[in-house]
N, C-alpha and C positions, 0 to 999 in steps of 0.2 A: 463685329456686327455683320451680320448674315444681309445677301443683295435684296431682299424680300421686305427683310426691316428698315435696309435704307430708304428703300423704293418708297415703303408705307410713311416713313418720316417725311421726305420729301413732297409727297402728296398732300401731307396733313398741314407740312407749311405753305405747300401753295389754296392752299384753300383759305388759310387763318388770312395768307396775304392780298387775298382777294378781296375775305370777306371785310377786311380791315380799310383797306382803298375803298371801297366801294360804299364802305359806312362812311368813313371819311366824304365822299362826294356828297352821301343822302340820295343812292342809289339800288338801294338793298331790293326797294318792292320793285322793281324796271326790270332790274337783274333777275331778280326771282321770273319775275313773267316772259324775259325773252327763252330762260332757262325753261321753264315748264313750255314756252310755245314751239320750240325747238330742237326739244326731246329723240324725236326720232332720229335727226340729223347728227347728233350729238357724236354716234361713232364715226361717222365720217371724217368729220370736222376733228376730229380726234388723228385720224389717219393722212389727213392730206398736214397738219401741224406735225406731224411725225417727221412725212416726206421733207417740209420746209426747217426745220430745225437746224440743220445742220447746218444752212445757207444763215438761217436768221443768228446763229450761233457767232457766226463769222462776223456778223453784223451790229455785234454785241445785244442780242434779243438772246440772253440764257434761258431766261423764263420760258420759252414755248416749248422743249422739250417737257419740261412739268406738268404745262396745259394738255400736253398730247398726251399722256401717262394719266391725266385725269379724267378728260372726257373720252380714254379707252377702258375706263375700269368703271363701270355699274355703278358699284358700291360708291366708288369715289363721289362718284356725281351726285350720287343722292345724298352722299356728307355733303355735299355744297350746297345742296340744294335746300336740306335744313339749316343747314348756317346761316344761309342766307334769311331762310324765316325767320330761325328763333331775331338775327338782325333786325329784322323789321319789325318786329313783336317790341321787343324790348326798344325802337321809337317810337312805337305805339301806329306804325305803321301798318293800313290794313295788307 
């Protein structure tokens, strides 16, 4: 398995495991709307989760590495970003 396809597996599961916790809470439409109001931010927050990863890694936060590989890839985020809709669709959430 090529580093590209892992990377993209990896991504896909932190999205599924987001979008699954957050259905779990009944948080989907919040999420959605802090996601669409903080758009722009998004690559930042992606890069400063980079720089802390390694600290948070040590700290048993594995997950932030995934978060940081997510909200640095476009595409990724706006996989999550409909996950998170069809989510709230399918509560019948507006």
């Amino acid at each position: 398995m090529t580093d590209s396809m892992s990377e993209s597996m990896s991504t896909e599961q932190t999205i599924c495991a987001a979008v699954e916790q957050l259905s779990r809470l009944r948080l989907e439409s919040a999420a959605l709307l802090f996601l669409e109001g903080h758009w722009p931010l998004r690559f930042l927050a992606g890069h400063l989760l980079a720089v802390a990863a390694p600290t948070a890694d040590l700290l048993g936060y594995g997950q932030v590495a995934g978060w940081a590989a997510l909200l640095n890839d476009a595409d990724a985020t706006a996989r999550l970003r409909q996950s998170l809709a069809h989510a709230a669709d399918r509560r019948g959430m507006p």
